[in-house]
C-alpha angles and dihedrals in degrees: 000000000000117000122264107238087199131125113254116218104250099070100098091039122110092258085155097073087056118101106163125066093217095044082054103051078052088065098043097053085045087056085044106045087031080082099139100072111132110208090067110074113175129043123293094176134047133207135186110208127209119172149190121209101205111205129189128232088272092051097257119148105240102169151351117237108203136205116182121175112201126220129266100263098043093042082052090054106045088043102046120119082003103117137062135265094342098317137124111283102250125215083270101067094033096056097093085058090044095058088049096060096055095041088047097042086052097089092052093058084247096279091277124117120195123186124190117192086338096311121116109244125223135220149228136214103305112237136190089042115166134149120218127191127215111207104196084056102032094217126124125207128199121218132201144148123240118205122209111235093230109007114257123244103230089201081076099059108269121200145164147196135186122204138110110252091221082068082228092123115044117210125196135169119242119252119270123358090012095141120049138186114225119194127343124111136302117293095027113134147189127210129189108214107196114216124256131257117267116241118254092262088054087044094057092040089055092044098048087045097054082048112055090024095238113136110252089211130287088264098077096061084064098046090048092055142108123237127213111201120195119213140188139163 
């Protein structure tokens, strides 16, 4: 994955305040999952999303298992001063951060949407979270898995974005097989619909917004963002 040259959002916060890693990672979860604030207009922090659909043996969507690699300035700042005598932090230091993504990211529904047959799905505990770090990128990437409530029956049309309707965060999925199916039965598919361009009026409205940092409306974000479809016979 090539590295993000973007600003986080965290860099005119008041970091210095900040003593302890794992307070700090706090922050910077609060700065990521406060999304809907509605002075800040464009994004402040980039992801890269890559993603698992897990279905069981009847095709149901059970769960979505997530992979999102952070950019560059955020992945400086919840690894720094994480890892020992001068190395890489490992998983294992990075697991209490780890386990605040996922409890903070809980009130925002996790920024994933999921529809089945047109109605909005909902979600339990997430479970199997962990953050890696790769060092010749110096970018770090959060995974969890993210149970359905009740599992969804892809005969009836199941898809599922994932985005932050401030449009603070910006989520994209990764080129190429970004999205997979795991498990479920033969002939089952999954298909990625990118979203399509905004007319020249939407275009100015989003340009004049990220300009002069003023939100275009929650309804851009959607309208930004990748779908995933899940499909079986």
């Amino acid at each position: 994955m090539p590295k993000l040259e973007r600003r986080g959002c965290f860099a005119n916060r008041k970091l210095n305040l900040m003593r302890n890693t794992v307070a700090a990672a706090a922050l910077a979860l609060a700065c990521l999952a406060a999304a809907p604030a509605p002075a800040l207009a464009h994004p402040h922090v980039w992801v890269a999303v890559k993603a698992e659909a897990i279905l069981g043996p009847d095709g149901k969507v059970v769960a979505i298992r997530h992979h999102w690699t952070f950019d560059d300035m955020y992945s400086a700042f919840v690894t720094a001063n994480l890892g020992k005598d001068g190395q890489p932090p490992t998983s294992e230091d990075l697991q209490p951060v780890a386990q605040t993504n996922v409890e903070s990211l809980k009130e925002f529904d996790f920024f994933t949407y999921g529809k089945l047959n047109g109605k909005p799905v909902t979600y339990a505990d997430p479970k199997d979270y962990s953050m890696t770090y790769d060092a010749k990128e110096e970018m770090a990437t959060l995974h969890f898995t993210l149970p359905l409530a009740k599992p969804a029956d892809t005969k009836r049309a199941f898809a599922f974005a994932v985005y932050d309707p401030s449009y603070f965060v910006a989520f994209t999925f990764e080129k190429g097989d970004a999205v997979k199916l795991e498990g479920g039965p033969k002939g089952c598919s999954m298909s990625v619909l990118k979203p399509q361009a905004l007319n020249a009026e939407e275009q100015k409205k989003l340009d004049q917004a990220m300009t002069e940092n003023f939100s275009p409306g929650d309804d851009f974000a959607f309208r930004l963002a990748d779908r995933a479809i899940v499909a079986c016979p």
